[in-house]
VEXDREN-2710 file (C-alpha; in Angstrom, 1 decimal):
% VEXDREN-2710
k/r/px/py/pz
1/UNK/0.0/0.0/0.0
2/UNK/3.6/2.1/0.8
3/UNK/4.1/2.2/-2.8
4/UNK/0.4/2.5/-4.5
5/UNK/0.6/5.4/-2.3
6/UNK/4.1/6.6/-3.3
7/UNK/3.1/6.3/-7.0
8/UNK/0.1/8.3/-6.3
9/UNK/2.0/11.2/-4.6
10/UNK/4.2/14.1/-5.7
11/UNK/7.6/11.6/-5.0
12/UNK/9.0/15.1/-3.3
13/UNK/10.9/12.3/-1.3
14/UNK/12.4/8.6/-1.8
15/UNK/10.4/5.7/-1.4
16/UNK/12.4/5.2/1.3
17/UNK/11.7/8.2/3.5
18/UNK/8.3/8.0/1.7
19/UNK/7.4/4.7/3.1
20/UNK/8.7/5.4/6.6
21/UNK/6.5/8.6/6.8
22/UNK/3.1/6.8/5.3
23/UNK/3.9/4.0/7.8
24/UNK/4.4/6.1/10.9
25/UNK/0.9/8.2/10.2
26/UNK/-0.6/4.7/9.2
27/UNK/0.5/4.0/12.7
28/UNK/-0.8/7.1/14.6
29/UNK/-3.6/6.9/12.7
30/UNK/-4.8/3.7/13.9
31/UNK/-4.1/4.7/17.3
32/UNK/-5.8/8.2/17.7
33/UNK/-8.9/6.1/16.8
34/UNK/-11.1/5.4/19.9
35/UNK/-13.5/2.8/20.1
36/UNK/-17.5/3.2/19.4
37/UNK/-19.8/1.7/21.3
38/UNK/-22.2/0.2/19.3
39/UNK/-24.0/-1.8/22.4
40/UNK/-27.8/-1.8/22.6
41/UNK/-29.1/-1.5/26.1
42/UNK/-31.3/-4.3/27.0
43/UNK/-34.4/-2.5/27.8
44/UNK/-34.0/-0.2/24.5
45/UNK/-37.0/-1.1/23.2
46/UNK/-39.3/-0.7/26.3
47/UNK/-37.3/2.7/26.3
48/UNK/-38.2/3.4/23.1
49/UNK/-42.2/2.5/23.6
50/UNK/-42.1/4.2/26.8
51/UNK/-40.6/8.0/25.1
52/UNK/-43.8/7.6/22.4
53/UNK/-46.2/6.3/25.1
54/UNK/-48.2/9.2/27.7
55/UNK/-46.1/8.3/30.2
56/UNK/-49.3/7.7/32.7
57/UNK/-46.7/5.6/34.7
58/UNK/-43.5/5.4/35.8
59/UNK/-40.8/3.2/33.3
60/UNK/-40.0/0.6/35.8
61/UNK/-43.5/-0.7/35.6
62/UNK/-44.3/0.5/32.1
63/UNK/-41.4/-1.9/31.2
64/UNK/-42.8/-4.4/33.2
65/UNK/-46.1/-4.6/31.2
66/UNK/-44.3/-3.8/27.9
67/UNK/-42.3/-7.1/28.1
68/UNK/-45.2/-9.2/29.4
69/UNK/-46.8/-8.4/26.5
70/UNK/-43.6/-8.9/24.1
71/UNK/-43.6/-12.0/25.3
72/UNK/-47.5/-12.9/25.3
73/UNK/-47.2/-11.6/21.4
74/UNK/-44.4/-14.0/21.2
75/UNK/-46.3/-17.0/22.0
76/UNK/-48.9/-16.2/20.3
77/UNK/-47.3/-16.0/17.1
78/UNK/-45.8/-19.7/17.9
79/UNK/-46.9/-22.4/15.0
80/UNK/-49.9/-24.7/15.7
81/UNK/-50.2/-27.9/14.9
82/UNK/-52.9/-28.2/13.0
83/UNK/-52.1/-31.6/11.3
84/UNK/-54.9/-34.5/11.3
85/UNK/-53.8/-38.0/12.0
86/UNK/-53.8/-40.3/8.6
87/UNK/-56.2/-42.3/10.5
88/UNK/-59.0/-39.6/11.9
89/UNK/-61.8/-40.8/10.0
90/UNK/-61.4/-44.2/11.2
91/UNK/-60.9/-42.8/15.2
92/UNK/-64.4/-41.0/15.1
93/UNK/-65.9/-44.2/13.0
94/UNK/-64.8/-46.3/15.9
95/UNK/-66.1/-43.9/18.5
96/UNK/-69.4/-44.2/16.8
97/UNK/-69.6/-48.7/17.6
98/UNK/-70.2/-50.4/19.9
99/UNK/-66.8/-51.0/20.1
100/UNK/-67.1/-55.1/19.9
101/UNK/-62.9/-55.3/18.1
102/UNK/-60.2/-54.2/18.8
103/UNK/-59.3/-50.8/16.8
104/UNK/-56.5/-52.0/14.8
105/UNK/-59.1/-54.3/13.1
106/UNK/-62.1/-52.3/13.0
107/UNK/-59.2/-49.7/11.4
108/UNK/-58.4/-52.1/8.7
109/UNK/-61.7/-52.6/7.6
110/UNK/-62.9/-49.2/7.6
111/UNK/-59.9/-48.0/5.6
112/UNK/-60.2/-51.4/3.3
END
């Protein structure tokens, strides 16, 4: 990168001196760079419905309610199983005897 850089400048210098320089501000460039924090408080986004809510309480139990329902939204979005047994039919046939043999048989018939 020392010499893309070179070839890109005035050469007022040698590559030698050149490279030393670029390297050396490479260097203190790196280092005068402080960290961001990027973290995302826990709570942000019960902070965030509580700043456009009416505030009509205080946060701690604003937050309280928030994530009960967070997490009662959660579950209710959860898949159910909805699936109907290969053999239904037959069950609620069955249900509907007397019951006189045994299922698997009565099940072989029906479905015969």
């Amino acid at each position: 990168t020392a010499k893309l850089a070179y070839e890109a400048s005035d050469k007022s210098m040698p590559f030698d001196a050149f490279k030393k320089q670029y390297l050396a501000n490479a260097v203190a460039d790196v280092i005068a760079k402080q960290p961001i924090d990027i973290s995302i408080p826990y709570d942000a986004t019960a902070k965030l419905a509580y700043e456009a809510s009416d505030k009509s309480m205080p946060f701690d139990a604003f937050k309280k309610q928030y994530l009960a329902n967070a997490v009662a939204d959660v579950i209710a979005k959860q898949p159910i199983d909805i699936s109907i047994p290969y053999d239904a039919t037959a069950k609620l046939a069955y249900e509907a005897t007397d019951k006189s043999m045994p299922f698997d048989v009565f099940k072989k018939q029906y479905l015969a």
